[in-house]
Each structure stands twice: as C-alpha cells, then as structure tokens.
PDB file of N, CA, C and O in Angstrom:
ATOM      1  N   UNK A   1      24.631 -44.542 -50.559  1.00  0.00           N
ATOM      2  CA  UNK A   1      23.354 -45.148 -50.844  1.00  0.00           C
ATOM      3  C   UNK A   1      22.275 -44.159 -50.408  1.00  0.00           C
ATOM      4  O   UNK A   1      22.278 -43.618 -49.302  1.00  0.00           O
ATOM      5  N   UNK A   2      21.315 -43.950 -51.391  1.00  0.00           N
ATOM      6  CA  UNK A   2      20.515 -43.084 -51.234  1.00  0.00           C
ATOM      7  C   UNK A   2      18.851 -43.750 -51.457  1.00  0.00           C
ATOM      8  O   UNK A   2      18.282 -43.880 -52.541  1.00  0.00           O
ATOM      9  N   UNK A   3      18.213 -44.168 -49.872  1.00  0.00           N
ATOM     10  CA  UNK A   3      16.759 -44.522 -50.556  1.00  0.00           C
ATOM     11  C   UNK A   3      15.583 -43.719 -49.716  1.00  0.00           C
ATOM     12  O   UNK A   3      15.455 -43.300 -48.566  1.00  0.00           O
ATOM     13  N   UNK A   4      14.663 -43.742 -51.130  1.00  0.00           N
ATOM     14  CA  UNK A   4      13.866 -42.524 -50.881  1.00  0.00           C
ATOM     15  C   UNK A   4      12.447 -43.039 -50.928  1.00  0.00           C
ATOM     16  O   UNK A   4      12.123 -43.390 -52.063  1.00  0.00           O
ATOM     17  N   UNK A   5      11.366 -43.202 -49.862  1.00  0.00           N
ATOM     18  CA  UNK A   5      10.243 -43.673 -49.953  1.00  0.00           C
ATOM     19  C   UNK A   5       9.708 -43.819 -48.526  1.00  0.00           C
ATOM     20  O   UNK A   5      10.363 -43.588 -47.510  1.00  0.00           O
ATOM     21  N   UNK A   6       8.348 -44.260 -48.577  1.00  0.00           N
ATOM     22  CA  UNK A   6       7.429 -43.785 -47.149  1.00  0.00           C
ATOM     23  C   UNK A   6       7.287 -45.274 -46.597  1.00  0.00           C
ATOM     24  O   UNK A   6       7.199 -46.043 -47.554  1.00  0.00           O
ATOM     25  N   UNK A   7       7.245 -45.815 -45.595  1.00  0.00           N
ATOM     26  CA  UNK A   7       7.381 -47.019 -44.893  1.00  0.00           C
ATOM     27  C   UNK A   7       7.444 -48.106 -44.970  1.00  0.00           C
ATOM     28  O   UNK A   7       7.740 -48.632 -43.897  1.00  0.00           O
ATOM     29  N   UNK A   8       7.259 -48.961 -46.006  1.00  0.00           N
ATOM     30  CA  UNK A   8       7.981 -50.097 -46.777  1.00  0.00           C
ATOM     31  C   UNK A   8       7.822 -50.044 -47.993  1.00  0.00           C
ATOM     32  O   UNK A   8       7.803 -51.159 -48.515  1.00  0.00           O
ATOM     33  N   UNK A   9       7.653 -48.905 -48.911  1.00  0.00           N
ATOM     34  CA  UNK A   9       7.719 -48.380 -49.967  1.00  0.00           C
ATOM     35  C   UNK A   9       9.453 -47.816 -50.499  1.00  0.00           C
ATOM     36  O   UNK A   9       9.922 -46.773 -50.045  1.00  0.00           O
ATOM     37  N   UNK A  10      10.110 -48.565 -51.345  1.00  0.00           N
ATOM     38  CA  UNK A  10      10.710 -47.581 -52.136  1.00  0.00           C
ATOM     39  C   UNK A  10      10.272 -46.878 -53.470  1.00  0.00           C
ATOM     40  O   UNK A  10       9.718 -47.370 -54.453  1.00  0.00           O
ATOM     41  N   UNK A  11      10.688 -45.551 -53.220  1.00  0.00           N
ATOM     42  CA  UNK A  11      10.669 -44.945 -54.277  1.00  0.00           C
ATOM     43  C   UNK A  11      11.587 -45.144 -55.467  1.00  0.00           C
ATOM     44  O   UNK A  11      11.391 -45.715 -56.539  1.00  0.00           O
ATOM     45  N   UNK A  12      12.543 -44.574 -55.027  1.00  0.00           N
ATOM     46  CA  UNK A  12      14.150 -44.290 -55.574  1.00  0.00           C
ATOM     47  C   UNK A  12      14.965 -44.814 -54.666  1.00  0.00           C
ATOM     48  O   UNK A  12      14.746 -44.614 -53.471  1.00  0.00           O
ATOM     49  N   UNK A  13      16.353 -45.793 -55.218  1.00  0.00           N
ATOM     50  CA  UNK A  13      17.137 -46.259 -54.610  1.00  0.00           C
ATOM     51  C   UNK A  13      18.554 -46.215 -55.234  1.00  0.00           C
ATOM     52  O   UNK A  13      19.055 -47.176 -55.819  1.00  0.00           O
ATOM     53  N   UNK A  14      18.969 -45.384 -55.112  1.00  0.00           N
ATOM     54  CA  UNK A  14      20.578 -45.233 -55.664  1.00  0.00           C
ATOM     55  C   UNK A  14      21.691 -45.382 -54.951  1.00  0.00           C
ATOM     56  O   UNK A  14      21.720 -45.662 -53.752  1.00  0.00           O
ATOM     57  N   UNK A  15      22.779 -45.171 -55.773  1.00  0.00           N
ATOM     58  CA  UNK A  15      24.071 -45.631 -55.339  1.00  0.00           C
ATOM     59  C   UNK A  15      24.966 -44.828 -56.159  1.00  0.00           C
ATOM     60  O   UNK A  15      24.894 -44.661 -57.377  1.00  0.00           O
ATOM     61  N   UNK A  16      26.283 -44.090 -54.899  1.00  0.00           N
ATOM     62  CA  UNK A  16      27.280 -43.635 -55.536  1.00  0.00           C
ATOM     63  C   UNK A  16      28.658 -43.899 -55.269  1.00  0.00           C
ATOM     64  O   UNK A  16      28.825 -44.123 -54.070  1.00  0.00           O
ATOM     65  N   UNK A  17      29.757 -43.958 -55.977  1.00  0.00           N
ATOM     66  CA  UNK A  17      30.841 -44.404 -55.606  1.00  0.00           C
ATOM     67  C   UNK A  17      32.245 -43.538 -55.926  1.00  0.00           C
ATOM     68  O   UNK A  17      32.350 -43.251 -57.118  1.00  0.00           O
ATOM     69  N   UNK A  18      32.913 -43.253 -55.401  1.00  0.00           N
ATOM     70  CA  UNK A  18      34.157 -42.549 -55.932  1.00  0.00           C
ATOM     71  C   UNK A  18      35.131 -43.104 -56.147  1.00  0.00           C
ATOM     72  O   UNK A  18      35.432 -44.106 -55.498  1.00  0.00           O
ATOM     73  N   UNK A  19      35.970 -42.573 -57.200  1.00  0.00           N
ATOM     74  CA  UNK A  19      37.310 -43.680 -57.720  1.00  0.00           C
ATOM     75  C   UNK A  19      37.697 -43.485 -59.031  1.00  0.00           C
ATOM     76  O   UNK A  19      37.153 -42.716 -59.824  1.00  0.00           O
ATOM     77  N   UNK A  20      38.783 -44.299 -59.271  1.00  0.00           N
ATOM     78  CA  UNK A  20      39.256 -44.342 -60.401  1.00  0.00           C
ATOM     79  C   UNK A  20      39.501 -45.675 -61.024  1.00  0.00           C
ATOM     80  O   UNK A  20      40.600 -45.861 -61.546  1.00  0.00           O
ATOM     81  N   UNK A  21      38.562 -46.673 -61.033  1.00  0.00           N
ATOM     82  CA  UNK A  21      38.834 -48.037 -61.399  1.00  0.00           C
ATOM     83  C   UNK A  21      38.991 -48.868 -62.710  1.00  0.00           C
ATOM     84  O   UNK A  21      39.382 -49.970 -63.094  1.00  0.00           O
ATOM     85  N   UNK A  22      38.470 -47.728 -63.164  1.00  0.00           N
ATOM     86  CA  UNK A  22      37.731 -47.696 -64.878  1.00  0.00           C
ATOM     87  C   UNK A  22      36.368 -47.893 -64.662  1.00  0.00           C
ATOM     88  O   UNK A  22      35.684 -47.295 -63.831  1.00  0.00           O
ATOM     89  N   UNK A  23      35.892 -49.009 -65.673  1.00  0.00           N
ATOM     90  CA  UNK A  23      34.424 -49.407 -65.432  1.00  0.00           C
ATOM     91  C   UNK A  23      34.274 -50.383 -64.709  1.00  0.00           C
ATOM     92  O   UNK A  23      35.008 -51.371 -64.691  1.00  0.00           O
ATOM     93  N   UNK A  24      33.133 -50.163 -63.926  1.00  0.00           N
ATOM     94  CA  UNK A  24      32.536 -51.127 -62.784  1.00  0.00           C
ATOM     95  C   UNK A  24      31.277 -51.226 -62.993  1.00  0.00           C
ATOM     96  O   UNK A  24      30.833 -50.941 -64.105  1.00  0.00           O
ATOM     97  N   UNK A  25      30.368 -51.689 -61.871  1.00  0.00           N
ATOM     98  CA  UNK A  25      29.081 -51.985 -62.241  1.00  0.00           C
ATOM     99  C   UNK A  25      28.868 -51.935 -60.603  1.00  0.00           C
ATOM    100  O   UNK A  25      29.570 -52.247 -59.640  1.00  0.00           O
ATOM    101  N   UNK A  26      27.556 -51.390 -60.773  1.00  0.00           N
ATOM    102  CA  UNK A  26      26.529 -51.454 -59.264  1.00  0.00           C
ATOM    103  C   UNK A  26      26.012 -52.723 -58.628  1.00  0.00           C
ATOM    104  O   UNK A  26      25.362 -53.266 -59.520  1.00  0.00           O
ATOM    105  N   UNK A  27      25.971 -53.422 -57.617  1.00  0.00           N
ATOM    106  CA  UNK A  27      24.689 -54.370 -57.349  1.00  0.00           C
ATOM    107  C   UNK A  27      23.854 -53.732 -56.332  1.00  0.00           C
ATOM    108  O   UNK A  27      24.498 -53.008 -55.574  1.00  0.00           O
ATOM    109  N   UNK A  28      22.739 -53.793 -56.132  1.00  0.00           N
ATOM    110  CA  UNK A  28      21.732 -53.745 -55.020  1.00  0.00           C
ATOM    111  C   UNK A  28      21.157 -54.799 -54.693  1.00  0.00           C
ATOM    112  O   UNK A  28      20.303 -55.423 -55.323  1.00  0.00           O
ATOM    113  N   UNK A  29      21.786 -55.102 -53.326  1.00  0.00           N
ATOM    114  CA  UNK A  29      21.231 -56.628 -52.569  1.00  0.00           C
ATOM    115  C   UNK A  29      20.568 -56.687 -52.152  1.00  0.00           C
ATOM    116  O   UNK A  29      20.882 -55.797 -51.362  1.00  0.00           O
ATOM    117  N   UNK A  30      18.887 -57.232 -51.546  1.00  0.00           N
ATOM    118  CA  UNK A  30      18.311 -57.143 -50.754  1.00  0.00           C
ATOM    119  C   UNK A  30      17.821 -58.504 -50.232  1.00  0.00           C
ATOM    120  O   UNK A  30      17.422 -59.383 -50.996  1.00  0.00           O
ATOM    121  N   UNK A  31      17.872 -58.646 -48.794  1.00  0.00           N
ATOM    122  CA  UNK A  31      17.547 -60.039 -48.139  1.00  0.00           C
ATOM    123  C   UNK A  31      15.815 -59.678 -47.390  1.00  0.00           C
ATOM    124  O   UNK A  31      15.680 -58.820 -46.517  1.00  0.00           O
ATOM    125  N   UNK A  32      14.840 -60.364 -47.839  1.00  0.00           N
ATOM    126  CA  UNK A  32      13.706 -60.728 -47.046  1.00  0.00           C
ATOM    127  C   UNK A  32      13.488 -61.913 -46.623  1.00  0.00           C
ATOM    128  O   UNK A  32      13.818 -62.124 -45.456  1.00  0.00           O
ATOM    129  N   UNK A  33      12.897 -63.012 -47.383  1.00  0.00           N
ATOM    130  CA  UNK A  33      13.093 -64.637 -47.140  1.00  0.00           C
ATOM    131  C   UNK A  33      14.435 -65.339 -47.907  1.00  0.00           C
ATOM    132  O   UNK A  33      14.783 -66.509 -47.749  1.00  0.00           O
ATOM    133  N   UNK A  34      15.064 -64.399 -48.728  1.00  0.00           N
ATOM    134  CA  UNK A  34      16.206 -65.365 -49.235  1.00  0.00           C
ATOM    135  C   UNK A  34      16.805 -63.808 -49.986  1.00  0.00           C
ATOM    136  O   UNK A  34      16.413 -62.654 -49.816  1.00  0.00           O
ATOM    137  N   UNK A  35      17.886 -64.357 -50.843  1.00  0.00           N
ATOM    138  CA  UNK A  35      18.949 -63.020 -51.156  1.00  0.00           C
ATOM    139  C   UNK A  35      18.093 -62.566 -52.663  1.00  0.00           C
ATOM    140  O   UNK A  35      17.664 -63.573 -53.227  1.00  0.00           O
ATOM    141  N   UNK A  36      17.883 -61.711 -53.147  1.00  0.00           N
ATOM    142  CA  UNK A  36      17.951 -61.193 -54.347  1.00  0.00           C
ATOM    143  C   UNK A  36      18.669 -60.283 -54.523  1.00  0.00           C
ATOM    144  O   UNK A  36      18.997 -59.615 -53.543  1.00  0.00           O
ATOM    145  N   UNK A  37      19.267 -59.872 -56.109  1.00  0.00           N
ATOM    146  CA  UNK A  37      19.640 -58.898 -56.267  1.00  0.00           C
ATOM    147  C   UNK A  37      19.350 -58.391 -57.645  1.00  0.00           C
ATOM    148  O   UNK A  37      18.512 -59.002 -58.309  1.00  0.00           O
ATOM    149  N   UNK A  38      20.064 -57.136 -58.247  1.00  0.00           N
ATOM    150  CA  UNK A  38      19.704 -56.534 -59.326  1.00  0.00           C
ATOM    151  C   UNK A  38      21.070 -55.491 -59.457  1.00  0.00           C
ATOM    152  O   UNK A  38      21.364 -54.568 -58.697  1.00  0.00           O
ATOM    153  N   UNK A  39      21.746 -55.926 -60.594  1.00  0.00           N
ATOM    154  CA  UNK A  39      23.145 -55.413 -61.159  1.00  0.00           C
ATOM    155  C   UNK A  39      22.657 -54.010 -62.482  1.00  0.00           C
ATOM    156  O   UNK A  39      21.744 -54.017 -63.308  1.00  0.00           O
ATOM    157  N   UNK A  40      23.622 -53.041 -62.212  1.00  0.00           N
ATOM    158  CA  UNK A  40      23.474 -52.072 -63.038  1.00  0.00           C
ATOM    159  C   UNK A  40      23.819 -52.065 -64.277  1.00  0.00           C
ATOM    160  O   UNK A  40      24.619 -53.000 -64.260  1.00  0.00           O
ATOM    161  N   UNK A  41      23.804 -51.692 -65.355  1.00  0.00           N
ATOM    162  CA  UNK A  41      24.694 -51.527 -66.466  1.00  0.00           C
ATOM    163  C   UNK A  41      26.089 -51.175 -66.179  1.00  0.00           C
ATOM    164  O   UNK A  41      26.432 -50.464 -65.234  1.00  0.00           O
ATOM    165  N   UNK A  42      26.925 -51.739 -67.091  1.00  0.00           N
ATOM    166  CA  UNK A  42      28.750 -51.163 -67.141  1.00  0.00           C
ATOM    167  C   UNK A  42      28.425 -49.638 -66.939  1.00  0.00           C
ATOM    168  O   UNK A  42      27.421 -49.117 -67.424  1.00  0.00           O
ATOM    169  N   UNK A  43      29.419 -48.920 -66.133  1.00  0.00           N
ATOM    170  CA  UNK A  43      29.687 -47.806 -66.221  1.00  0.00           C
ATOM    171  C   UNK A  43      30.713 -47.145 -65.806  1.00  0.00           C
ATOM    172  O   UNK A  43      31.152 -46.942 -64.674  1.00  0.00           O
ATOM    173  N   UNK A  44      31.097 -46.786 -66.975  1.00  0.00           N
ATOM    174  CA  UNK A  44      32.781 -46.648 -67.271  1.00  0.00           C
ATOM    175  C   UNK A  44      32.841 -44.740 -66.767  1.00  0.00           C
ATOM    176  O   UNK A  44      31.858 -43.999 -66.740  1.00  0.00           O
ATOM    177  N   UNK A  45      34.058 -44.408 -66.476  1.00  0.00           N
ATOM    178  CA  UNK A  45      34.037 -42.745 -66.118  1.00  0.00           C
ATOM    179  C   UNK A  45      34.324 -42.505 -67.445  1.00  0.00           C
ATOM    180  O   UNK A  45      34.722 -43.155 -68.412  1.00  0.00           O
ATOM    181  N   UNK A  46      33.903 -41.031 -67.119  1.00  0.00           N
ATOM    182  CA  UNK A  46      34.181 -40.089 -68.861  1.00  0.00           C
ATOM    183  C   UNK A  46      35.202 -38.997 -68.606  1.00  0.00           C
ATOM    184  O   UNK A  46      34.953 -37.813 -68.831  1.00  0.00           O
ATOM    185  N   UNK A  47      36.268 -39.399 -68.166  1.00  0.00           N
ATOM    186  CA  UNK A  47      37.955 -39.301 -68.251  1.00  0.00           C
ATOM    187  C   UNK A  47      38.637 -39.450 -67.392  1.00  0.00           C
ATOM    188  O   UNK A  47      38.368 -39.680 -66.213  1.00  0.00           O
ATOM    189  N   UNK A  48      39.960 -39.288 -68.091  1.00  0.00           N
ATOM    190  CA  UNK A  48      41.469 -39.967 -66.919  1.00  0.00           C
ATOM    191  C   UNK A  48      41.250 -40.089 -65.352  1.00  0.00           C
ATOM    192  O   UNK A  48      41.637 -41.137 -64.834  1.00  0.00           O
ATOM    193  N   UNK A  49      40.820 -39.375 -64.757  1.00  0.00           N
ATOM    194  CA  UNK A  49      41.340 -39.263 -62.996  1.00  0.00           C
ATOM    195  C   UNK A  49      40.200 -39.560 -62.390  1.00  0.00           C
ATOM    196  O   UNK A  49      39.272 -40.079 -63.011  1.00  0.00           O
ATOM    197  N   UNK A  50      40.128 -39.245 -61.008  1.00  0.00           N
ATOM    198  CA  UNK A  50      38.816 -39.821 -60.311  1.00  0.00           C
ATOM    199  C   UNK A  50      37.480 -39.073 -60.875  1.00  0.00           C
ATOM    200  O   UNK A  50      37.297 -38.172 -61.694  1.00  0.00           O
ATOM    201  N   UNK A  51      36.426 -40.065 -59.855  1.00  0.00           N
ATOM    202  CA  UNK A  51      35.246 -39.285 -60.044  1.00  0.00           C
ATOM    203  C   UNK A  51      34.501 -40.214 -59.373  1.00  0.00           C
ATOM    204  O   UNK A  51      34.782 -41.248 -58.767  1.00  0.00           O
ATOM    205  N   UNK A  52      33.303 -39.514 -59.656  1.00  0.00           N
ATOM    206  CA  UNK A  52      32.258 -40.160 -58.873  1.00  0.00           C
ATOM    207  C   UNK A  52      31.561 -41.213 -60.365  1.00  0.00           C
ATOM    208  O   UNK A  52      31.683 -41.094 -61.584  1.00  0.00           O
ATOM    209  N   UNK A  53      30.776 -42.279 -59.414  1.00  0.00           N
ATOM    210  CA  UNK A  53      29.984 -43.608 -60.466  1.00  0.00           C
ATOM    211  C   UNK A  53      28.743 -43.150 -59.910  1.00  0.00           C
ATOM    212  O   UNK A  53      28.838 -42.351 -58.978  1.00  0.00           O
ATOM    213  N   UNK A  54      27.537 -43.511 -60.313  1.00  0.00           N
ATOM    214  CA  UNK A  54      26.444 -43.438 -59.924  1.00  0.00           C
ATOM    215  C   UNK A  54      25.329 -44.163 -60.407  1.00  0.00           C
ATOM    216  O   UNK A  54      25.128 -44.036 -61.615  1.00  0.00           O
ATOM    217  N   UNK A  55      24.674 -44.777 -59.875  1.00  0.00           N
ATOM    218  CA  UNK A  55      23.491 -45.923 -60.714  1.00  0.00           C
ATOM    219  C   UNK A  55      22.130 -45.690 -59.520  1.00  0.00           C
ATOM    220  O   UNK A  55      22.282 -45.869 -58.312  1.00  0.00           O
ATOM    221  N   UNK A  56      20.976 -45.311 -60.088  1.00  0.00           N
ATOM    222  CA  UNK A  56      19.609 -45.261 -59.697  1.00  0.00           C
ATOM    223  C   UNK A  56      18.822 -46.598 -60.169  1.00  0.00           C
ATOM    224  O   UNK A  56      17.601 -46.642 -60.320  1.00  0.00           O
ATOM    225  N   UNK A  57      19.447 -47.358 -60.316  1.00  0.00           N
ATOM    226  CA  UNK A  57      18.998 -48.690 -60.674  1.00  0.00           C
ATOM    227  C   UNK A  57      18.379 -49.506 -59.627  1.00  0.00           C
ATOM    228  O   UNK A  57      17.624 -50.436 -59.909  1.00  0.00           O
ATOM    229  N   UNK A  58      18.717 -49.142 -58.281  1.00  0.00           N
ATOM    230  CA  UNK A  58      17.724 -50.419 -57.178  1.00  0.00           C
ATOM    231  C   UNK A  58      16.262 -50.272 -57.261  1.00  0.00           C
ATOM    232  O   UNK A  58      15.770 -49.145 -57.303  1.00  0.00           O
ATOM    233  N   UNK A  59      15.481 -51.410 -57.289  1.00  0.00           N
ATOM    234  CA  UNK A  59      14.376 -52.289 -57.479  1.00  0.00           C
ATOM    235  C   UNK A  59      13.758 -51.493 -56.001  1.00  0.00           C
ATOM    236  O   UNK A  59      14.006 -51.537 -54.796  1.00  0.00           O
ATOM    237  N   UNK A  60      12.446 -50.481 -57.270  1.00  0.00           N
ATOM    238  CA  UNK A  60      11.883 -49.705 -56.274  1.00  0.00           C
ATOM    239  C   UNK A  60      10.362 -50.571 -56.119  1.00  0.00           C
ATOM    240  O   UNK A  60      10.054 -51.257 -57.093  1.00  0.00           O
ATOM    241  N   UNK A  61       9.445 -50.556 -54.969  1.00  0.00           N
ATOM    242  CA  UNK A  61       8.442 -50.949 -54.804  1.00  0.00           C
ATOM    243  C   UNK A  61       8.196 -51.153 -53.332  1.00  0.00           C
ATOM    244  O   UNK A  61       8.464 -50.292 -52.493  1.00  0.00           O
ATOM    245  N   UNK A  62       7.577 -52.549 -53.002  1.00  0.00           N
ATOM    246  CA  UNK A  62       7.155 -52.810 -51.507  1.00  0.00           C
ATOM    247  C   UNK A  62       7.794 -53.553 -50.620  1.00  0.00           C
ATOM    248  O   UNK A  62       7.396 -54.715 -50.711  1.00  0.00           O
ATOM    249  N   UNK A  63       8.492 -53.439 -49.915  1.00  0.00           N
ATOM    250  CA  UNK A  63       9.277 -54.329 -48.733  1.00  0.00           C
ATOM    251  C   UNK A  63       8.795 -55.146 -48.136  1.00  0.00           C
ATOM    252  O   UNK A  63       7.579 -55.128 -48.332  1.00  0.00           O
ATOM    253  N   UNK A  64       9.200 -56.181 -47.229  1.00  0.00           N
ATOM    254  CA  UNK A  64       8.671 -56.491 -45.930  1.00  0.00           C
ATOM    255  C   UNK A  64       9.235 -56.045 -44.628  1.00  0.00           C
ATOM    256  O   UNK A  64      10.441 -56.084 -44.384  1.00  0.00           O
ATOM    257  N   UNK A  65       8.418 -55.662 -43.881  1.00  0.00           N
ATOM    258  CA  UNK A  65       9.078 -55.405 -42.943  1.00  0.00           C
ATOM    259  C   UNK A  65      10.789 -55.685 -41.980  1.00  0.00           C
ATOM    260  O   UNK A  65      10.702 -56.636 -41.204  1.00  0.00           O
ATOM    261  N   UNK A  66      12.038 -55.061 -41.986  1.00  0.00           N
ATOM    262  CA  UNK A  66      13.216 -55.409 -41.746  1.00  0.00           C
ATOM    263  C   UNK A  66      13.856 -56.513 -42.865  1.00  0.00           C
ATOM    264  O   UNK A  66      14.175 -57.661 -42.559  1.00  0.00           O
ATOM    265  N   UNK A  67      13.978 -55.932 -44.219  1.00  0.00           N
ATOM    266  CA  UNK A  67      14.235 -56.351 -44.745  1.00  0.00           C
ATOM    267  C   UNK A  67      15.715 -54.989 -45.329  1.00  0.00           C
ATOM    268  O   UNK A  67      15.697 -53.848 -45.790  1.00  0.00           O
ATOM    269  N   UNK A  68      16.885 -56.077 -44.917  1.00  0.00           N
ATOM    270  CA  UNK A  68      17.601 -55.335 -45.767  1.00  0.00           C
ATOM    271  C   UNK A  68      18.342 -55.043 -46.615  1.00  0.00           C
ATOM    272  O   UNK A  68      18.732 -56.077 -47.157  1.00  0.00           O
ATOM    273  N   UNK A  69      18.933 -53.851 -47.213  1.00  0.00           N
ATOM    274  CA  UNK A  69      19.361 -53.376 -48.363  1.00  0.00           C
ATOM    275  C   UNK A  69      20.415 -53.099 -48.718  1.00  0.00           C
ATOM    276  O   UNK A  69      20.558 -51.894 -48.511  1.00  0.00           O
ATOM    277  N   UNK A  70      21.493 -53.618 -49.256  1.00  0.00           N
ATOM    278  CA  UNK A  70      22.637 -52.721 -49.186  1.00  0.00           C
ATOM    279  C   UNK A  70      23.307 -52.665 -50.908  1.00  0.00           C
ATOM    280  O   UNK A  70      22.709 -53.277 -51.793  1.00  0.00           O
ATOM    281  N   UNK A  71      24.249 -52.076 -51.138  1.00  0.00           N
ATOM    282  CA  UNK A  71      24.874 -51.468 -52.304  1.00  0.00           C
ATOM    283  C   UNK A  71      26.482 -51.719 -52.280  1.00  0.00           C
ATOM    284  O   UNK A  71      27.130 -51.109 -51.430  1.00  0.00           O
ATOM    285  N   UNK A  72      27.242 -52.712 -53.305  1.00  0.00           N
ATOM    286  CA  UNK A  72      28.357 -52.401 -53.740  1.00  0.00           C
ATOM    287  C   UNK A  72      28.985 -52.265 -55.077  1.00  0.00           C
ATOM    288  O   UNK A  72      28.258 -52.347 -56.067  1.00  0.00           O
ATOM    289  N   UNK A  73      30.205 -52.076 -55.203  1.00  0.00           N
ATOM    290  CA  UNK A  73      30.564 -52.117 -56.708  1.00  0.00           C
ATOM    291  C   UNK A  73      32.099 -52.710 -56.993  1.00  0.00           C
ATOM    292  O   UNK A  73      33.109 -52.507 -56.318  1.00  0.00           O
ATOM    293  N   UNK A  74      31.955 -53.501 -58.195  1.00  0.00           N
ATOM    294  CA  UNK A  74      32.767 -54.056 -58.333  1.00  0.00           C
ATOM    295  C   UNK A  74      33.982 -52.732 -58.411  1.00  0.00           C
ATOM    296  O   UNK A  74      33.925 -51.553 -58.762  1.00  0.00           O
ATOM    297  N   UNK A  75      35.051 -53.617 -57.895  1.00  0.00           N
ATOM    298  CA  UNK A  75      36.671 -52.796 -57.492  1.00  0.00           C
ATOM    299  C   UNK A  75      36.471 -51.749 -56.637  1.00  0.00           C
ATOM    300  O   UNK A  75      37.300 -50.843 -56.727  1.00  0.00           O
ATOM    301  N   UNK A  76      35.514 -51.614 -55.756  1.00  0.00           N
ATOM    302  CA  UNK A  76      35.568 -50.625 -55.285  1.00  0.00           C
ATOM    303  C   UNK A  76      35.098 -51.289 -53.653  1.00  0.00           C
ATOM    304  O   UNK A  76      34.541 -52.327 -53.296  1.00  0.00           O
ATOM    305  N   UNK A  77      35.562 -50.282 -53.054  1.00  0.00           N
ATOM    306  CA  UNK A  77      35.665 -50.957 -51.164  1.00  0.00           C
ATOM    307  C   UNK A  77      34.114 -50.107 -51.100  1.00  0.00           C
ATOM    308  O   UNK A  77      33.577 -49.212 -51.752  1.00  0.00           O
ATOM    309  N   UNK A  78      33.783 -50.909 -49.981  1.00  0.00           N
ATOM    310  CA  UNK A  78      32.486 -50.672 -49.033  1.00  0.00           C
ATOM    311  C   UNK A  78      31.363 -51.401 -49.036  1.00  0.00           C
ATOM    312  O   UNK A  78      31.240 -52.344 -49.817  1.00  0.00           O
ATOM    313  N   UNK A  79      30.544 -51.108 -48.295  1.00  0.00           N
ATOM    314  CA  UNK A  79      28.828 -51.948 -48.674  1.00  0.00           C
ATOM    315  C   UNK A  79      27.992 -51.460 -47.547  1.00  0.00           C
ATOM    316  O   UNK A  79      27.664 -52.143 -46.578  1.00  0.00           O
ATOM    317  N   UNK A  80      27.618 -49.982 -47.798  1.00  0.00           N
ATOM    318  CA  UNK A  80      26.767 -49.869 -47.271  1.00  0.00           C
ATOM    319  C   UNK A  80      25.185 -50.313 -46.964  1.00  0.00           C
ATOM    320  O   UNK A  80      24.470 -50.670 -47.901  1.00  0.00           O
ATOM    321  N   UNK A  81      24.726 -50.271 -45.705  1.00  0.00           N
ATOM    322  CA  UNK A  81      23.141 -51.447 -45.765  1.00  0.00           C
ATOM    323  C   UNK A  81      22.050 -50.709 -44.914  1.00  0.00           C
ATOM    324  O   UNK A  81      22.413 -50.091 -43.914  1.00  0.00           O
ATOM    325  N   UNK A  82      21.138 -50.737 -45.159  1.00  0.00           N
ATOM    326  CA  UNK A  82      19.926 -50.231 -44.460  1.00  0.00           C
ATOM    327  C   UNK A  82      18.732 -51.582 -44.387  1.00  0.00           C
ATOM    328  O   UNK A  82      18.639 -52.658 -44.978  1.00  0.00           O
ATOM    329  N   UNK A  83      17.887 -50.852 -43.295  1.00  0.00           N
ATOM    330  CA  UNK A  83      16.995 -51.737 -42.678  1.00  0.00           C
ATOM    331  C   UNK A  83      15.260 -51.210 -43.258  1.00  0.00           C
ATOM    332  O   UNK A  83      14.940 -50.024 -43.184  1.00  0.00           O
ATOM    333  N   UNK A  84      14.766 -51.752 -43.538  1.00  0.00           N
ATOM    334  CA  UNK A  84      13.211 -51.016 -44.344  1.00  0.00           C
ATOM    335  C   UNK A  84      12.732 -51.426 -42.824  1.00  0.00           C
ATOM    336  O   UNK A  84      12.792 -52.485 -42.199  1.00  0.00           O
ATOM    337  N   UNK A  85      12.113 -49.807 -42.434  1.00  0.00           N
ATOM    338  CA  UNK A  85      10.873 -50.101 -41.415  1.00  0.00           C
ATOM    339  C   UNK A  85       9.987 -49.759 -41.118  1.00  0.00           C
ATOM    340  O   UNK A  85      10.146 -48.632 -41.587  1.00  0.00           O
ATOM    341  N   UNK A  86       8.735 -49.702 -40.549  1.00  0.00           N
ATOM    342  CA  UNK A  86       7.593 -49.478 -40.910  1.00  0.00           C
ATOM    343  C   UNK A  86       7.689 -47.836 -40.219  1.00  0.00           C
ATOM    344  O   UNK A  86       6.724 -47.076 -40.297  1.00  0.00           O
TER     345      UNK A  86
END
C-alpha cells in the first residue's frame, strides 16, 4: 500500500499484490464515522506464472483526523492499514 499526500490530504493511494490467482480485484477500506469502501476493476495477469496486481484506485481527497485505511484483494493473503494524521 502506497499513500501519497500532505496531512489529511490524499493524493494517490495504491495497492500492490503478488501472486498467481488469476483475476482478482482491489478494495480500499476506510473507517472515519462508519466503514466505506471503493473496489477496483477485475484485474486479471497478462500470463501463466506469478506477478505482481496493481490498482491506484483508492479515493483520494480529505480525511479526518485518525482515520484509517487499509487495502486487500480478493484470493490473496494480507491487509495492510495506515492511520491519516495531521
């Protein structure tokens, strides 16, 4: 998970994943007063063996303070999370 922006500003918020699952899809979760999220397009690898997935799709703009963020993908292990702070 990669986010890029100045104190409760995102800029850019991406996500990468390695594997071989076929196609999966991104979510980016974020909790302030309740859960939202925002799912990527299908994205399938472009051949046989591993590789990396990648989606720049998280919902860039203004935070609230300790509000946080995290990234997973379907068939694939992990969920990384970050904290927005001033």
């Amino acid at each position: 998970m990669t986010i890029i922006g100045k104190g409760l500003r995102i800029d850019t918020w991406s996500t990468n994943a390695f594997g071989n699952v076929g196609c999966t899809q991104a979510t980016f979760d974020f909790f302030d007063n309740d859960y939202k999220d925002r799912h990527s397009s299908i994205i399938c690898p472009d051949g046989p063996g591993p590789g990396v997935y990648y989606s720049a799709g998280g919902p860039a703009g203004w935070y609230q303070h300790g509000t946080e963020v995290c990234n997973y993908w379907l068939k694939i292990d992990g969920y990384p999370c970050a904290e927005i702070r001033q």
